[in-house]
FISESE-702476 format. One record per residue (C-alpha): residue number from 1; residue in three letters; x, y, z. Coordinates in steps of 0.001 Angstrom, whole numbers, plus 500000, padded with zeros to 6 digits. Last residue first. Layout:
% residues N
[NUM, 'ala', [X, Y, Z]];
...
END
This chain:
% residues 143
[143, 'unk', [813095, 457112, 392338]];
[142, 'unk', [812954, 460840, 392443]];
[141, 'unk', [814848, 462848, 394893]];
[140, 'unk', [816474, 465248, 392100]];
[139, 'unk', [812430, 465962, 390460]];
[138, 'unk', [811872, 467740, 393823]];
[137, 'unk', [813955, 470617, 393324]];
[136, 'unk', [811715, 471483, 390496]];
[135, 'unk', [811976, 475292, 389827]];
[134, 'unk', [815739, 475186, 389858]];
[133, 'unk', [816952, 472029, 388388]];
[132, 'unk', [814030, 473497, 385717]];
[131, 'unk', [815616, 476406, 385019]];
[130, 'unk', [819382, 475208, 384917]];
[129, 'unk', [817833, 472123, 382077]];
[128, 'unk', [816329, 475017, 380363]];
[127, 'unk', [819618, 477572, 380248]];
[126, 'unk', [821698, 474110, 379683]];
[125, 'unk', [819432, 473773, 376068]];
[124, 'unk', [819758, 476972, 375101]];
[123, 'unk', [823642, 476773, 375629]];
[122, 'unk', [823722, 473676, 373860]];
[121, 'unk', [821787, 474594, 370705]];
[120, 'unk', [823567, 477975, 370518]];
[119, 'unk', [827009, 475309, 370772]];
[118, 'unk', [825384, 473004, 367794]];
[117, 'unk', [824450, 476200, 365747]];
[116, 'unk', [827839, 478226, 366506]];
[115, 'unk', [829463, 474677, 365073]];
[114, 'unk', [827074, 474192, 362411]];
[113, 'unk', [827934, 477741, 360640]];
[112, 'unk', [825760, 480953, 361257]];
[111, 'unk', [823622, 481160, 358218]];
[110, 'unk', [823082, 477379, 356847]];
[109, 'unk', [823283, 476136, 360378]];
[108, 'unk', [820290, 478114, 361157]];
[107, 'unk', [817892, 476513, 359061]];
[106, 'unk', [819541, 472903, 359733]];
[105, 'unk', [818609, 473803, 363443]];
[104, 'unk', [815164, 474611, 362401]];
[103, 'unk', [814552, 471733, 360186]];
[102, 'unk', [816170, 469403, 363201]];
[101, 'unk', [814131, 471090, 365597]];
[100, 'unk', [810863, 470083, 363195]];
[99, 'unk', [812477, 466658, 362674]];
[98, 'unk', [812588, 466190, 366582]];
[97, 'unk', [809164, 466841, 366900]];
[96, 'unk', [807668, 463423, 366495]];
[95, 'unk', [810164, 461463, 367815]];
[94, 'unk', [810792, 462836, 370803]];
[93, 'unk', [807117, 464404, 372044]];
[92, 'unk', [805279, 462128, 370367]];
[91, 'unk', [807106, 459492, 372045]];
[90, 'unk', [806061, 461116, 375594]];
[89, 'unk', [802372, 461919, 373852]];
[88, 'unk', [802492, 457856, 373259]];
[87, 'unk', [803874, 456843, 376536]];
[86, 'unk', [801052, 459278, 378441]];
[85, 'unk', [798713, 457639, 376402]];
[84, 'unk', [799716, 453438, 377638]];
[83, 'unk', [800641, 454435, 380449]];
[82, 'unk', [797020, 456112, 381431]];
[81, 'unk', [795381, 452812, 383613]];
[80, 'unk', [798820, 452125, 384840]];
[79, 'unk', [799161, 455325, 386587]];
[78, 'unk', [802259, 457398, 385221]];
[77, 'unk', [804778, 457253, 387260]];
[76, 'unk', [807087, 454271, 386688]];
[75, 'unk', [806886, 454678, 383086]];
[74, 'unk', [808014, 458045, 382746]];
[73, 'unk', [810348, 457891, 385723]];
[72, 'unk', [812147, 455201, 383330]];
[71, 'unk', [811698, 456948, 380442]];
[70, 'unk', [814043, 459850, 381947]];
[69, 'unk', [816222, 458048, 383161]];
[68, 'unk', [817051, 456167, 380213]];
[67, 'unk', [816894, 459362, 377595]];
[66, 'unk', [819193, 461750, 380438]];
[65, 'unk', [821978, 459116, 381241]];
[64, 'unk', [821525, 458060, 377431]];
[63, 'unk', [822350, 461647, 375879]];
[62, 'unk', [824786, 462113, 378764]];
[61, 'unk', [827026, 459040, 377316]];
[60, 'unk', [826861, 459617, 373844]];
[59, 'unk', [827536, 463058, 374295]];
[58, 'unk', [830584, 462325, 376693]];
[57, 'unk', [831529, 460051, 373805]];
[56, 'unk', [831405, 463062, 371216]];
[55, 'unk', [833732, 465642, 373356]];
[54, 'unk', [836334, 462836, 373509]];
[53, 'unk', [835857, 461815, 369676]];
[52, 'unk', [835749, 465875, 369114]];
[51, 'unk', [839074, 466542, 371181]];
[50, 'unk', [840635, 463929, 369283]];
[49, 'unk', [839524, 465477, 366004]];
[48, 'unk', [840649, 469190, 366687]];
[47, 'unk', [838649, 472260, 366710]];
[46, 'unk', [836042, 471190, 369702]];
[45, 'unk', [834515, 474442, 370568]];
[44, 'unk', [831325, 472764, 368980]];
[43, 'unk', [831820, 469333, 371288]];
[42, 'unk', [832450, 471384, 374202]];
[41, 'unk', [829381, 473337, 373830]];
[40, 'unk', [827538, 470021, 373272]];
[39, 'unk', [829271, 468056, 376347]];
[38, 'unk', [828078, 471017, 378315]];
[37, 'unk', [824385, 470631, 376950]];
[36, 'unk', [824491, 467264, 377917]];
[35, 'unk', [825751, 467551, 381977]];
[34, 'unk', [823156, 469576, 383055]];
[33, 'unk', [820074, 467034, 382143]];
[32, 'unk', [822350, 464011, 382506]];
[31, 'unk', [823306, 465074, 386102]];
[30, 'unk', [819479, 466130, 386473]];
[29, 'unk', [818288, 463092, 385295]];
[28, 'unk', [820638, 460673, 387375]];
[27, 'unk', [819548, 462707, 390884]];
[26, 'unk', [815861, 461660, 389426]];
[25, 'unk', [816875, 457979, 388718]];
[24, 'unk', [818589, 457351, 391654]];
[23, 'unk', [819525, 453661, 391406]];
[22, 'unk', [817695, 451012, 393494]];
[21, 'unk', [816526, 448786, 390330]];
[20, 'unk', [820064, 447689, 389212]];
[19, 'unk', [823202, 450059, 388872]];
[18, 'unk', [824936, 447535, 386534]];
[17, 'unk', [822472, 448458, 383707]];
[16, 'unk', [822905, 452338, 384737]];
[15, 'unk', [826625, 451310, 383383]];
[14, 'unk', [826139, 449163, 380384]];
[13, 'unk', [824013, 451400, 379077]];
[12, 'unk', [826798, 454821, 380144]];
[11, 'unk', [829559, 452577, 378290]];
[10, 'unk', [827073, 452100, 375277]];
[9, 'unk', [826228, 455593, 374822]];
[8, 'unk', [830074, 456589, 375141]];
[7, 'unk', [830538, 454108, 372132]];
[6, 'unk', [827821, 455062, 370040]];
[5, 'unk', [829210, 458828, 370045]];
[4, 'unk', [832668, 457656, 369568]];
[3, 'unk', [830831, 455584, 366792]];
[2, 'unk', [829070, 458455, 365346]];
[1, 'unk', [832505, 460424, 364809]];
END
C-alpha cells in the first residue's frame, strides 16, 4: 500500500518537474489543498484493495501537489534576509508537530476504528482547505 502511495507521489514529481519555472503554484496549492482530503475520504471508504491502491496513489499524488507548492511559495516569498527563520518555523511546523497529530490520531483510532479516523481526518482537513480557498482568494493567483 506505501508503494501505490510512493508511486502516485512520484508521477505528480515528475509532473510539476516538467511544468518548469512558469507553473501556477498558487492555482496548484489550492487543487492539492482540496483535492487531498478527498483522496483521504475515498481512501477510508475504500473496502476493497484495488480501490485502496487507486485511492492511495491519488494520495501520493495530492500530498506532493500540496508539499511542493507549497515550499515553493515558501521560499520564493519570504525576504531573503528572513528565509533562513521563516524555513525553520515552516519545518517546525511539519515535522515537528506531526508526531503530536499522529499521537492524537492514533488516540482516536483506538476508539472509533482507523478508517472513521483517516475519513474524520479528511473531512476536517477539506473543511480548512474550503475555508481558506474562501478567505484567501488571492493565494489561487500566486506565482
Amino acid at each position: 500500500m506505501q508503494t501505490a502511495r510512493g508511486a502516485g507521489a512520484l508521477l505528480m514529481a515528475l509532473y510539476l518537474a516538467s511544468l518548469g519555472r512558469g507553473r501556477r503554484s498558487g492555482r496548484l496549492l489550492s487543487v492539492g489543498s482540496l483535492a487531498l482530503p478527498v483522496a483521504l475520504v475515498a481512501f477510508a471508504a475504500a473496502r476493497t484493495l484495488p480501490l485502496s491502491l487507486i485511492a492511495l496513489v491519488a494520495v501520493g499524488a495530492c500530498l506532493i501537489l500540496f508539499f511542493n507548492n507549497a515550499n515553493a511559495l515558501v521560499q520564493t516569498l519570504a525576504d531573503d534576509q528572513l528565509r533562513g527563520r521563516v524555513m525553520g518555523i515552516y519545518s517546525l511546523t511539519f515535522f515537528g508537530l506531526m508526531p503530536l497529530g499522529s499521537l492524537a490520531m492514533g488516540t482516536l483510532a483506538e476508539h472509533i476504528g482507523e478508517p472513521w479516523t483517516v475519513g474524520l481526518g479528511g473531512v476536517a482537513l477539506l473543511v480548512v482547505a474550503v475555508a481558506v480557498h474562501l478567505t484567501h482568494p488571492a493565494l489561487r493567483k500566486l506565482q
